[in-house]
Structure formats: C-alpha cells, structure tokens
PyMOL Python script that loads the backbone (N, CA, C, O; Angstrom):
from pymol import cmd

cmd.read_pdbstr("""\
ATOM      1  N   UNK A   1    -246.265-203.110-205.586  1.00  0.00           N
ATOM      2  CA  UNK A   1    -245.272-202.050-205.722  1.00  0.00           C
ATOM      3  C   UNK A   1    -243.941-202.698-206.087  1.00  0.00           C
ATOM      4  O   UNK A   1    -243.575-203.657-205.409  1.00  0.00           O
ATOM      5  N   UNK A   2    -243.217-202.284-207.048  1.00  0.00           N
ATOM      6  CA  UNK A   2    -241.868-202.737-207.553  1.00  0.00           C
ATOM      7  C   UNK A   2    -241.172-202.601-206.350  1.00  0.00           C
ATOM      8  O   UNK A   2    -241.518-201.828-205.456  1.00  0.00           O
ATOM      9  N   UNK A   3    -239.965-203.513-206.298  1.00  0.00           N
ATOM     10  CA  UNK A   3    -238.796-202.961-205.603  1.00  0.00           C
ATOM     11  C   UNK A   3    -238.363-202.068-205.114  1.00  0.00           C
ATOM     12  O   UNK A   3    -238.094-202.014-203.914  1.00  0.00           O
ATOM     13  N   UNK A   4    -238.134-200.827-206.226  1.00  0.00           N
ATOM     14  CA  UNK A   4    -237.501-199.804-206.822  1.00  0.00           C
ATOM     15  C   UNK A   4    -238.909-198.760-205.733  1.00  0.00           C
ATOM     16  O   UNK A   4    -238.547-198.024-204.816  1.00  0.00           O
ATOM     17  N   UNK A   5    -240.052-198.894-206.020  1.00  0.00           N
ATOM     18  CA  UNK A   5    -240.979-197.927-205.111  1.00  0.00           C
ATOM     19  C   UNK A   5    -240.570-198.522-203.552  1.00  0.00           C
ATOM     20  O   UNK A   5    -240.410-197.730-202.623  1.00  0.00           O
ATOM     21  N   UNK A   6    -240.479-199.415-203.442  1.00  0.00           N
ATOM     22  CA  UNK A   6    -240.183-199.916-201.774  1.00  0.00           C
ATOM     23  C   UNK A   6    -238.853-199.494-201.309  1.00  0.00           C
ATOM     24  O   UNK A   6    -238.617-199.472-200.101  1.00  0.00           O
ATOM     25  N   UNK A   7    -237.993-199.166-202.152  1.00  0.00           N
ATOM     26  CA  UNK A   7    -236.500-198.737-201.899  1.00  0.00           C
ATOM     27  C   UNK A   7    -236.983-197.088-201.829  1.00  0.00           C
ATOM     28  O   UNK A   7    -236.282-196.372-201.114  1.00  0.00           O
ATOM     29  N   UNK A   8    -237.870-196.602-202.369  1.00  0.00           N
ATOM     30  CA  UNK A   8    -237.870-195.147-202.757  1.00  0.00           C
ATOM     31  C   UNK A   8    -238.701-194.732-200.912  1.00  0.00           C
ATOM     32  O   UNK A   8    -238.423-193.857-200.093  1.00  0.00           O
ATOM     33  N   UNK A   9    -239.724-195.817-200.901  1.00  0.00           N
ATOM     34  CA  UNK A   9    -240.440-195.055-199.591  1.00  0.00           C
ATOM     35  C   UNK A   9    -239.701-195.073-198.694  1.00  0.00           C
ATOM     36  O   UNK A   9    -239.473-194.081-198.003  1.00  0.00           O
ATOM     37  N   UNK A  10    -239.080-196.410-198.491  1.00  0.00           N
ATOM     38  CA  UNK A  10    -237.811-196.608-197.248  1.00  0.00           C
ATOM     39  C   UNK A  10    -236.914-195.491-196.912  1.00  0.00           C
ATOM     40  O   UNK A  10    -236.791-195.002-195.790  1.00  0.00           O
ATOM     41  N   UNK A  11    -236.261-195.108-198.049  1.00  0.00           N
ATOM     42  CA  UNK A  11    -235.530-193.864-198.036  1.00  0.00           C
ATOM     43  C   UNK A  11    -235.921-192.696-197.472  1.00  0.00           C
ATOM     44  O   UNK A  11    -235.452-192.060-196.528  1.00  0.00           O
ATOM     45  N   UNK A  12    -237.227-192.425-198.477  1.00  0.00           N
ATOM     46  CA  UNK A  12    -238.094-191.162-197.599  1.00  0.00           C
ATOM     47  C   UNK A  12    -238.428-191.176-195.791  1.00  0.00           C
ATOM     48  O   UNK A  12    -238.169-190.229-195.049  1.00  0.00           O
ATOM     49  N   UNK A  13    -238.901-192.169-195.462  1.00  0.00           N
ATOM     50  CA  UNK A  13    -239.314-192.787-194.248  1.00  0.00           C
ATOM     51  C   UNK A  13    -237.712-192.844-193.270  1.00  0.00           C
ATOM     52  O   UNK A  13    -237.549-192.516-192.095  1.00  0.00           O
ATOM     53  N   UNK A  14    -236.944-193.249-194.017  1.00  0.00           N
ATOM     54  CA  UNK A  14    -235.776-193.285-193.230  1.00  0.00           C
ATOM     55  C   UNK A  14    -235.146-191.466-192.884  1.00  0.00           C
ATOM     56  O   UNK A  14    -234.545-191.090-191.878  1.00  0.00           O
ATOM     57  N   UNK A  15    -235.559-190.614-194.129  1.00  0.00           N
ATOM     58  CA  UNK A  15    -235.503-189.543-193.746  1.00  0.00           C
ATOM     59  C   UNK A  15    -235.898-188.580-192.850  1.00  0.00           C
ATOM     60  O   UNK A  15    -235.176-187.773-192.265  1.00  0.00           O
ATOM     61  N   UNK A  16    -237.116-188.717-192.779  1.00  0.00           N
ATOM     62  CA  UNK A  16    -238.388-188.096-192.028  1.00  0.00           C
ATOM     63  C   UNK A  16    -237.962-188.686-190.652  1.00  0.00           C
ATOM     64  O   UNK A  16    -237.917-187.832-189.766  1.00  0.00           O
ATOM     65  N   UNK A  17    -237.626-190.007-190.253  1.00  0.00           N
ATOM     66  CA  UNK A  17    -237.466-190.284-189.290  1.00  0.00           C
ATOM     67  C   UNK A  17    -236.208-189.696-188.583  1.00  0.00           C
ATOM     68  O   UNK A  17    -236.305-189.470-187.377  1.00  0.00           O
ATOM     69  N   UNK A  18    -234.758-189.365-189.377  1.00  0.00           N
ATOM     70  CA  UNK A  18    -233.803-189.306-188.915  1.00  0.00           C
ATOM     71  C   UNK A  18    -233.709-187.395-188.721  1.00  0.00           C
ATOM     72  O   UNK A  18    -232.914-186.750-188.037  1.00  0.00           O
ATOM     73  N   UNK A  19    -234.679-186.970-189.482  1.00  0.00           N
ATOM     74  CA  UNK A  19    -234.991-185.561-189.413  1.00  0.00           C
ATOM     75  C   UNK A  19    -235.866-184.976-187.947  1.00  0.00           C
ATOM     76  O   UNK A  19    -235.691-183.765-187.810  1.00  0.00           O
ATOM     77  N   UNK A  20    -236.421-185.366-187.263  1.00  0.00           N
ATOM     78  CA  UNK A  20    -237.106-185.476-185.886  1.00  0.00           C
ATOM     79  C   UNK A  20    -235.950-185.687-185.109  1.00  0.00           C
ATOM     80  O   UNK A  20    -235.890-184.788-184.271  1.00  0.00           O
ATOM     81  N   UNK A  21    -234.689-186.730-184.976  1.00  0.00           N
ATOM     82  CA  UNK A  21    -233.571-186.936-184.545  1.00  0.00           C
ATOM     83  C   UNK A  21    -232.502-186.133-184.377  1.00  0.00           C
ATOM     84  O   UNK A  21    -231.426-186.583-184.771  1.00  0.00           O
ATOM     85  N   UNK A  22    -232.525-184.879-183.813  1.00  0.00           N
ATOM     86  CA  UNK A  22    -231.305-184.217-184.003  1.00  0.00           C
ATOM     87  C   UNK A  22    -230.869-184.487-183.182  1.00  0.00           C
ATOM     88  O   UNK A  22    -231.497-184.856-182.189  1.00  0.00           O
ATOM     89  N   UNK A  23    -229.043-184.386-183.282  1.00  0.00           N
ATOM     90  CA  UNK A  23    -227.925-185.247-182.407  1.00  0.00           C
ATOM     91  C   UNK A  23    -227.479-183.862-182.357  1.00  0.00           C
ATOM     92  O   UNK A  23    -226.889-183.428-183.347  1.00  0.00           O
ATOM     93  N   UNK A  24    -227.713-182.942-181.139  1.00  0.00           N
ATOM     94  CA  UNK A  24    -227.161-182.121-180.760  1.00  0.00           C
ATOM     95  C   UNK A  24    -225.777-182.331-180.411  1.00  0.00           C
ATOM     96  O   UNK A  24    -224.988-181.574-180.976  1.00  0.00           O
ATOM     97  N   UNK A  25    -225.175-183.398-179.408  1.00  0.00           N
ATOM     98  CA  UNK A  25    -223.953-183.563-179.019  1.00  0.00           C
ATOM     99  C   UNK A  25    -222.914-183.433-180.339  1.00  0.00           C
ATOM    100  O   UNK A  25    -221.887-182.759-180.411  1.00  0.00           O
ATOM    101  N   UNK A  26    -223.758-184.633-181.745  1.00  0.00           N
ATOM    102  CA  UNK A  26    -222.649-184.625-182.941  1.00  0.00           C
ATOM    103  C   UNK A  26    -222.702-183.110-184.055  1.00  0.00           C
ATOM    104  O   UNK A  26    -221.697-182.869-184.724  1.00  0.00           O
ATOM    105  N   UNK A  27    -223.709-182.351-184.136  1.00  0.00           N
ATOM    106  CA  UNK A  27    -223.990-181.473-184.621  1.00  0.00           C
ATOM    107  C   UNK A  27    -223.556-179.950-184.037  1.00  0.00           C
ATOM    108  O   UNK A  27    -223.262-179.055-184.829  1.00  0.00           O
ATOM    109  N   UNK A  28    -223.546-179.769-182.782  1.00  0.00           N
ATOM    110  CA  UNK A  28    -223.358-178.575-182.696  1.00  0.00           C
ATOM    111  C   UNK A  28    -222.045-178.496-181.904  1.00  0.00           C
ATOM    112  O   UNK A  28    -222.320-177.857-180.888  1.00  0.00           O
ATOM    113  N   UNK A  29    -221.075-178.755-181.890  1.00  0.00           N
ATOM    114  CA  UNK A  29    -219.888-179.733-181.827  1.00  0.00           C
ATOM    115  C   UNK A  29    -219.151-178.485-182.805  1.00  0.00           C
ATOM    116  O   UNK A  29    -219.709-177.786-183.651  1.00  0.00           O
ATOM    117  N   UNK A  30    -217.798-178.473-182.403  1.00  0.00           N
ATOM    118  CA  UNK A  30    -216.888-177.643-183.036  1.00  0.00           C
ATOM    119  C   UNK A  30    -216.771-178.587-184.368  1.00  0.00           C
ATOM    120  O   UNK A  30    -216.614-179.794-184.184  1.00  0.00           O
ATOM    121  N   UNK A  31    -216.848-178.020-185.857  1.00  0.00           N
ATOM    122  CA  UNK A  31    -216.515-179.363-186.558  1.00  0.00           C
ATOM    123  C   UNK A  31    -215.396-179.534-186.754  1.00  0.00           C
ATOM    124  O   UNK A  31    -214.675-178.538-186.780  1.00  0.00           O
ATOM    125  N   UNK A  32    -214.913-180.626-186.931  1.00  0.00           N
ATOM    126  CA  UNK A  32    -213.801-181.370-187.092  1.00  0.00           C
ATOM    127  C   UNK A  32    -212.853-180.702-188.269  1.00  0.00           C
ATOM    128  O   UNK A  32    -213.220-180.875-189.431  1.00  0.00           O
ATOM    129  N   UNK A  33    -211.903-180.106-188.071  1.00  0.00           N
ATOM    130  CA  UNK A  33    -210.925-179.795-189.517  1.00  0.00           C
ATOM    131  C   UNK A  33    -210.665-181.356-189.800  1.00  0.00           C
ATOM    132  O   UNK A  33    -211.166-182.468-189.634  1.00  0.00           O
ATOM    133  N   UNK A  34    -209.295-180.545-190.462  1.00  0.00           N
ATOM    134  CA  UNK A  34    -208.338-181.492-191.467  1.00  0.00           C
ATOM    135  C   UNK A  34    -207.434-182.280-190.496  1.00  0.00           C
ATOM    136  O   UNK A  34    -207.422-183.510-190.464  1.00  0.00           O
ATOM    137  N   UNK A  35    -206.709-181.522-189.739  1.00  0.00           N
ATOM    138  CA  UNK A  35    -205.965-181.818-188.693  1.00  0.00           C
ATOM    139  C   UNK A  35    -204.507-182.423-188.995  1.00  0.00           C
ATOM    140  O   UNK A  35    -204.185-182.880-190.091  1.00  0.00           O
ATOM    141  N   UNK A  36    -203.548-182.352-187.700  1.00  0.00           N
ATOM    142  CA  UNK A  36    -202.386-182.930-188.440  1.00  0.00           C
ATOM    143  C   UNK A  36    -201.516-183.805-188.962  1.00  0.00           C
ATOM    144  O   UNK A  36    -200.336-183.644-189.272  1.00  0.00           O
ATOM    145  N   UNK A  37    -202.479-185.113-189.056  1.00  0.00           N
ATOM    146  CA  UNK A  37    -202.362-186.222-189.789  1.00  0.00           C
ATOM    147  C   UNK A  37    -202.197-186.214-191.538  1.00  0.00           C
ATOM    148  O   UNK A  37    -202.991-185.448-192.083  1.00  0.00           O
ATOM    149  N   UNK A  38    -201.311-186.932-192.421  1.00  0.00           N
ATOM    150  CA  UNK A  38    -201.423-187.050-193.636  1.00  0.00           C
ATOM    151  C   UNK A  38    -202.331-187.648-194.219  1.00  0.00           C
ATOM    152  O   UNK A  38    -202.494-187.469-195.426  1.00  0.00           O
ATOM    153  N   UNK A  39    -203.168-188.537-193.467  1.00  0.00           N
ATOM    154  CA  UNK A  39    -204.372-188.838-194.604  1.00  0.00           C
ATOM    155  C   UNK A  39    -204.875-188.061-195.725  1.00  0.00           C
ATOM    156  O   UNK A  39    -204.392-186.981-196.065  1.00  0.00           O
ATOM    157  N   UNK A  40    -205.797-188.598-196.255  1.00  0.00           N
ATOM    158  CA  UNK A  40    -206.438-187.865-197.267  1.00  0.00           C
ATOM    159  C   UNK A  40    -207.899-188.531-197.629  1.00  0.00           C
ATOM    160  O   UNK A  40    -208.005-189.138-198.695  1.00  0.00           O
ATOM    161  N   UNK A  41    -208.912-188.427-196.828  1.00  0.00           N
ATOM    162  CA  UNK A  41    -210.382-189.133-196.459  1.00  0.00           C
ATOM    163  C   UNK A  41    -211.577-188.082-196.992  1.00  0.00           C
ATOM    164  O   UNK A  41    -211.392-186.912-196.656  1.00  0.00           O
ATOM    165  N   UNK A  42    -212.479-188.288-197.584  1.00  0.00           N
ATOM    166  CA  UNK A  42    -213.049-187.383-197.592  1.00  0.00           C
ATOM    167  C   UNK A  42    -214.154-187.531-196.491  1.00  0.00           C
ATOM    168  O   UNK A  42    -214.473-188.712-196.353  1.00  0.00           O
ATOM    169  N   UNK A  43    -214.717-186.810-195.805  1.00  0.00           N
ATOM    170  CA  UNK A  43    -215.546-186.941-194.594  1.00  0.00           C
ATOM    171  C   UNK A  43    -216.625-185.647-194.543  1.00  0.00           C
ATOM    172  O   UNK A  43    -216.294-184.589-195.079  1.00  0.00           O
ATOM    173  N   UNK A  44    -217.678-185.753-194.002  1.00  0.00           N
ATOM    174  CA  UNK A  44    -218.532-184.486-193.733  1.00  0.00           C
ATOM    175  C   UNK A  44    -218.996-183.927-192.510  1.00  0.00           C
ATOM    176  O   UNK A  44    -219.351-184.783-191.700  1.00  0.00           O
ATOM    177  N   UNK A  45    -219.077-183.003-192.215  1.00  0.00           N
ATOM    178  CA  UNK A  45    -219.576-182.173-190.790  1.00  0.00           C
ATOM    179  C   UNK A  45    -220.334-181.222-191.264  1.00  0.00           C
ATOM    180  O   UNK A  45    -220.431-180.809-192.419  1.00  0.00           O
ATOM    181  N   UNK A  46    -220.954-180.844-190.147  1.00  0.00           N
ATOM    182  CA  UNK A  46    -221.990-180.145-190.131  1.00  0.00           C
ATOM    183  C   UNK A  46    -221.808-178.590-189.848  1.00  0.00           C
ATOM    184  O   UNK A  46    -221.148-178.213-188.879  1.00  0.00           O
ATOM    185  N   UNK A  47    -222.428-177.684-190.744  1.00  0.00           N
ATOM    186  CA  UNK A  47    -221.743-175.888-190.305  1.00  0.00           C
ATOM    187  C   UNK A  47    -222.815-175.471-189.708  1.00  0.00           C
ATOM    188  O   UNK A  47    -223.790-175.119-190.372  1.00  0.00           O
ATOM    189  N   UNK A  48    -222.815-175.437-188.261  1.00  0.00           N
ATOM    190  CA  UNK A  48    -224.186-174.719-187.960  1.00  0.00           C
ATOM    191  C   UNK A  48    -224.154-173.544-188.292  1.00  0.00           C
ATOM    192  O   UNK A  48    -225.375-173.411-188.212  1.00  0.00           O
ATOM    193  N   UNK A  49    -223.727-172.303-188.682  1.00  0.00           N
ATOM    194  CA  UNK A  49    -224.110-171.129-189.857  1.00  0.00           C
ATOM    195  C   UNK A  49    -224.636-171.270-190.696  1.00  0.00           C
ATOM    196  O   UNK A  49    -225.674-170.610-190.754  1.00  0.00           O
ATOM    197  N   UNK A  50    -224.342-172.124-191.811  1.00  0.00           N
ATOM    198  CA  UNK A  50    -224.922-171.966-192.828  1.00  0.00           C
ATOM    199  C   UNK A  50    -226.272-173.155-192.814  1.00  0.00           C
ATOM    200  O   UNK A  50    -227.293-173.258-193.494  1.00  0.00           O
ATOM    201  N   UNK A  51    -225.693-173.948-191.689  1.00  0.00           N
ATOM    202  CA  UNK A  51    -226.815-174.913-191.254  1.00  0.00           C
ATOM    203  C   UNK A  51    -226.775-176.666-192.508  1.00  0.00           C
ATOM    204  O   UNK A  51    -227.704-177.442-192.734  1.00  0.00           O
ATOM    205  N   UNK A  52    -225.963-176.686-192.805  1.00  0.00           N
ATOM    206  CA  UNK A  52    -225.827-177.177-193.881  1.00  0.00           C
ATOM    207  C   UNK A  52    -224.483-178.352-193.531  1.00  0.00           C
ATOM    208  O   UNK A  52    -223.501-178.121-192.826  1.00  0.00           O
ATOM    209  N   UNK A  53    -224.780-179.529-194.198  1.00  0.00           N
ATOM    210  CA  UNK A  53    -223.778-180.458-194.438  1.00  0.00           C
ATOM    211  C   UNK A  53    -222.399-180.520-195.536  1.00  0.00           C
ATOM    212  O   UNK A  53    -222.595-180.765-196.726  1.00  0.00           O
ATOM    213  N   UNK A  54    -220.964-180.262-194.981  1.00  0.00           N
ATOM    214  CA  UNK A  54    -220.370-179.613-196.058  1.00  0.00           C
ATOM    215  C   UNK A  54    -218.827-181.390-195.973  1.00  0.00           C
ATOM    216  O   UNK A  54    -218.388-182.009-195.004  1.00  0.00           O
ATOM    217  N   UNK A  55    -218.588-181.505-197.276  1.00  0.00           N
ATOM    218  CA  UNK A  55    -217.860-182.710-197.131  1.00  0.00           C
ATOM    219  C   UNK A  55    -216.433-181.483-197.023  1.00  0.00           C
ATOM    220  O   UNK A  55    -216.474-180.263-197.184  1.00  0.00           O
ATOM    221  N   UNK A  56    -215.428-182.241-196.742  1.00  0.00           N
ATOM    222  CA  UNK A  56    -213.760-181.703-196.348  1.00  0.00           C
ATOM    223  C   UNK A  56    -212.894-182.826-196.127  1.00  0.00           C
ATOM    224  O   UNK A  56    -213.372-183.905-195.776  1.00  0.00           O
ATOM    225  N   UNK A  57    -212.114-182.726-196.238  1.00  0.00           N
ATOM    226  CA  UNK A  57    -210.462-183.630-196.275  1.00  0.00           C
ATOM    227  C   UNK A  57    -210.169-184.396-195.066  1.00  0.00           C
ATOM    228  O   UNK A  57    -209.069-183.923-194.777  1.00  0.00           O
ATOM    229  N   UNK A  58    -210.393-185.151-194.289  1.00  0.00           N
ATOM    230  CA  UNK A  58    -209.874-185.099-193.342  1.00  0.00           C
ATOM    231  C   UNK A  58    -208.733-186.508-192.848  1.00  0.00           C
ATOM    232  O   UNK A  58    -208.804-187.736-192.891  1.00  0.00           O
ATOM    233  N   UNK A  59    -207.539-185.317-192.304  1.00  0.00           N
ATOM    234  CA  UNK A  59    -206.022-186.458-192.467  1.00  0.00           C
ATOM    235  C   UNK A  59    -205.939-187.545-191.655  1.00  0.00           C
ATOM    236  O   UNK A  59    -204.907-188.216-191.628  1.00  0.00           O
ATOM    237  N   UNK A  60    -207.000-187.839-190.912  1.00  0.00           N
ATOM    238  CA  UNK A  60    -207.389-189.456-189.608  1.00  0.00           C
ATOM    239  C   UNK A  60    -207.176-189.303-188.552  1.00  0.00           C
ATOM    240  O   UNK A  60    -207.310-190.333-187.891  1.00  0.00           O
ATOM    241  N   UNK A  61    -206.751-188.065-187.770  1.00  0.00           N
ATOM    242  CA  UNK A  61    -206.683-188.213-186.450  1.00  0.00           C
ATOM    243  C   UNK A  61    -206.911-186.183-185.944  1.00  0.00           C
ATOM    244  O   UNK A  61    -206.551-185.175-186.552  1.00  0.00           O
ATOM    245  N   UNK A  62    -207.725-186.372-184.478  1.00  0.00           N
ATOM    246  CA  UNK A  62    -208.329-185.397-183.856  1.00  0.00           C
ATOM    247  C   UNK A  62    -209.457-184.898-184.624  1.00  0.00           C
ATOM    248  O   UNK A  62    -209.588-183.818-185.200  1.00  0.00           O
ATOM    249  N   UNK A  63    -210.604-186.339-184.479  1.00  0.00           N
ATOM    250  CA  UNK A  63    -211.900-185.600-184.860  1.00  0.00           C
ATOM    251  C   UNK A  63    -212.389-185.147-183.836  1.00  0.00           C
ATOM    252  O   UNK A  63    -211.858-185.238-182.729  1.00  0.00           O
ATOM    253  N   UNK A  64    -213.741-184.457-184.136  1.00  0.00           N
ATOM    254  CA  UNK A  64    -214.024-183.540-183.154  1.00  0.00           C
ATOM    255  C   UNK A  64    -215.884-185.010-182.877  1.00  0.00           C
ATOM    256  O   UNK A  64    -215.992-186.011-183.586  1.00  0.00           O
ATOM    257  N   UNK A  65    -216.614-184.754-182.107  1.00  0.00           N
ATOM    258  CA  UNK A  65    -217.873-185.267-182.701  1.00  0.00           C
ATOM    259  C   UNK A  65    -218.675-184.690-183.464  1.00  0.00           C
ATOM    260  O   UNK A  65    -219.731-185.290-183.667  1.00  0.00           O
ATOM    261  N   UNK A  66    -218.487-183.455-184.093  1.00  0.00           N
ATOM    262  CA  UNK A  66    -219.124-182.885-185.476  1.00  0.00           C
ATOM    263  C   UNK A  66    -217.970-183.924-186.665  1.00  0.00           C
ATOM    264  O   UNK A  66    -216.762-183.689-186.717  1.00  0.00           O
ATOM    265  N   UNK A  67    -218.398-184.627-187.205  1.00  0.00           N
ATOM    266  CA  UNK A  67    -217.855-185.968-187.862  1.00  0.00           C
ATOM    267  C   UNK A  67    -218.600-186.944-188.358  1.00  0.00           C
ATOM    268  O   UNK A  67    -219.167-187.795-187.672  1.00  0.00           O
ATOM    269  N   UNK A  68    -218.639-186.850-189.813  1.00  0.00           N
ATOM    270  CA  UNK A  68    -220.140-187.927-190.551  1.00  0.00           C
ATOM    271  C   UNK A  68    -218.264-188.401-191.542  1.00  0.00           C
ATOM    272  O   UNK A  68    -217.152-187.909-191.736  1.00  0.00           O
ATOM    273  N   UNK A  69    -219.378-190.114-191.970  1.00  0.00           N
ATOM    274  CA  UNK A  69    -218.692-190.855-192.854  1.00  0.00           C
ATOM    275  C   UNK A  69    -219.505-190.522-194.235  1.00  0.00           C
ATOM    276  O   UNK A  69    -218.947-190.839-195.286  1.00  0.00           O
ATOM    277  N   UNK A  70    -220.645-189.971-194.285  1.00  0.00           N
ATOM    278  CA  UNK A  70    -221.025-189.697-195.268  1.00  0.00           C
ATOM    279  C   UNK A  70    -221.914-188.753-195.441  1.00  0.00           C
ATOM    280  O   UNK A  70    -222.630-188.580-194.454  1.00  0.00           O
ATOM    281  N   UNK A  71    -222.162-187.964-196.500  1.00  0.00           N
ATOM    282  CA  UNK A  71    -223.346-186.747-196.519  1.00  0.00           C
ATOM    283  C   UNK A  71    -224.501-187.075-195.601  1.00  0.00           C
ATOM    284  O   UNK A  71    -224.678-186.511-194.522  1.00  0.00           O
ATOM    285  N   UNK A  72    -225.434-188.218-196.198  1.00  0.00           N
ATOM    286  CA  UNK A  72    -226.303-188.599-195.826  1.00  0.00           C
ATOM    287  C   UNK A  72    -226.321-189.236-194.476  1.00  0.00           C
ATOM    288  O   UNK A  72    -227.455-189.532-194.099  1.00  0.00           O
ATOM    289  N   UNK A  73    -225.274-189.544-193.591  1.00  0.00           N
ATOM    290  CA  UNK A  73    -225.187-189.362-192.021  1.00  0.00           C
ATOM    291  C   UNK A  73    -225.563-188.089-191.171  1.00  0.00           C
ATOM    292  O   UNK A  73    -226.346-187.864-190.248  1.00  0.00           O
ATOM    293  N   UNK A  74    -224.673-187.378-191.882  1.00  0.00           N
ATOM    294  CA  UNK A  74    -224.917-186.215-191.996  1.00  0.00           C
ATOM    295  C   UNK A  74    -226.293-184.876-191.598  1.00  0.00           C
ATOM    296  O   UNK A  74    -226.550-183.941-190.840  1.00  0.00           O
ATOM    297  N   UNK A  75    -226.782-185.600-192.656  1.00  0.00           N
ATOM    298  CA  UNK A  75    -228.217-184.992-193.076  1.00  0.00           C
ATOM    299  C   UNK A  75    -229.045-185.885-191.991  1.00  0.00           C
ATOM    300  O   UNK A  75    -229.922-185.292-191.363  1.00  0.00           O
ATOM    301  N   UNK A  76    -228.959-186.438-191.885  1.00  0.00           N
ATOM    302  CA  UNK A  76    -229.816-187.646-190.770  1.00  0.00           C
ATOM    303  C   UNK A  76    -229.810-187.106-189.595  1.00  0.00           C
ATOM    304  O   UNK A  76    -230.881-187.047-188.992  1.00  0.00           O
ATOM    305  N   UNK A  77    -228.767-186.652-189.069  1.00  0.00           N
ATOM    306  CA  UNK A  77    -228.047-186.484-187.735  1.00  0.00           C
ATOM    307  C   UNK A  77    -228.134-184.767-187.779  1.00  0.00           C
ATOM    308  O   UNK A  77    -228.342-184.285-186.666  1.00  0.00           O
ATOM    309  N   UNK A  78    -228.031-183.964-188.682  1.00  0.00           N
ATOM    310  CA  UNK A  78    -228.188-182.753-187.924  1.00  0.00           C
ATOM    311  C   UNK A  78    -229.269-181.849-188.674  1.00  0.00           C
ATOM    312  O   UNK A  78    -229.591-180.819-188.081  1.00  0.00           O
ATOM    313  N   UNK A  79    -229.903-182.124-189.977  1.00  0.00           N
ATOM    314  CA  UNK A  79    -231.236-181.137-189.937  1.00  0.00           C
ATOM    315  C   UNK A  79    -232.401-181.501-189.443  1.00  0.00           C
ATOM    316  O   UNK A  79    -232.771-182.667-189.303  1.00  0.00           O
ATOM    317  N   UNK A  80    -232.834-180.808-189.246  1.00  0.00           N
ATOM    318  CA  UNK A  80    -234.079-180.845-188.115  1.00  0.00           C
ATOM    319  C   UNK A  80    -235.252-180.863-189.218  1.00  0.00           C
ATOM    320  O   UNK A  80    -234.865-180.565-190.348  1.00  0.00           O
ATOM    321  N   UNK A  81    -236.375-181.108-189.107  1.00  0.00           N
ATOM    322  CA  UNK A  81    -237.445-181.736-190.337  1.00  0.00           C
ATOM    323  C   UNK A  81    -238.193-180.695-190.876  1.00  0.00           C
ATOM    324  O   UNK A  81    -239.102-180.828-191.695  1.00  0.00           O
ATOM    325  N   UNK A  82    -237.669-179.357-190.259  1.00  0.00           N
ATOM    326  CA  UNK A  82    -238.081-178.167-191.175  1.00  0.00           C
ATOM    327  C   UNK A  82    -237.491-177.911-191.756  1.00  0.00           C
ATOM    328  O   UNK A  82    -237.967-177.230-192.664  1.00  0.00           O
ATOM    329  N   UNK A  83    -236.144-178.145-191.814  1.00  0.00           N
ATOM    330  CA  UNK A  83    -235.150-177.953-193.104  1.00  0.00           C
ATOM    331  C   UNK A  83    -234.964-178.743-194.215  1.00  0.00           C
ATOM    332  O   UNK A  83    -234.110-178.591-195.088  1.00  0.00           O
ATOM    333  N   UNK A  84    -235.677-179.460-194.148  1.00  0.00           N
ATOM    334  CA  UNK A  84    -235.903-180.427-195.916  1.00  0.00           C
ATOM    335  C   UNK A  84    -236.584-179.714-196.389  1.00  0.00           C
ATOM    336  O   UNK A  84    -236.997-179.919-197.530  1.00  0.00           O
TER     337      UNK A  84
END
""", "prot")
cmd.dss("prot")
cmd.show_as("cartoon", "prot")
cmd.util.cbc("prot")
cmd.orient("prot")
C-alpha cells in the first residue's frame, strides 16, 4: 500500500475512533463567543442545535470549554458516529 493509502486509512480510523469519543464536558458547553479581547483568531465550537461544527472569530480571552483549535478537533470531539 502507498503512503498516500496508509495516510488515507489512518485518517479514517482516527475518525471512527474519535467519533465513539464524545467530550460531553467540551461539547455541550455554552460555546465560546468572540469576547472582549481584540484578537482576531479564527477558532471553532460546536452548536449543539444545529449539531454541527461552526468556525468564528475569537479575540483570546474568556473561552468557554466549547473551544476547538481546529474544525477537525472539533469533529473528533463532538459528533457522535452516527453523524458522519
């Protein structure tokens, strides 16, 4: 198997695994605004309504623990493995 297929299963596998994992504490968590810091970060949280990982602005200070550094933290940490 190339590289490129061993990078592809890993991924999947890393999914499936992190999808069984829900982080209730970081997920269902008020999410984090913008807040009143000037930064300008882009960051993602989780909307439990729409159930979905949504990226937003956020200025560096008063996160909440609904708070990902990236989509795919994100997705790891709060859909559950019926939602893929």
């Amino acid at each position: 198997m190339k590289s490129s297929g061993w990078l592809s299963l890993f991924l999947v596998l890393s999914l499936l695994a992190g999808a069984w994992a829900y982080n209730a504490k970081k997920c269902d968590d008020t999410p984090t605004e913008t807040g009143p810091c000037k930064g300008e970060f882009e960051m993602w949280r989780f909307d439990r309504v729409n159930r979905q990982c949504e990226s937003f602005i956020f200025g560096g200070c008063q996160a909440t623990n609904n708070f990902f550094e990236s989509g795919m933290h994100c997705v790891l940490n709060c859909l559950k493995h019926h939602e893929f």
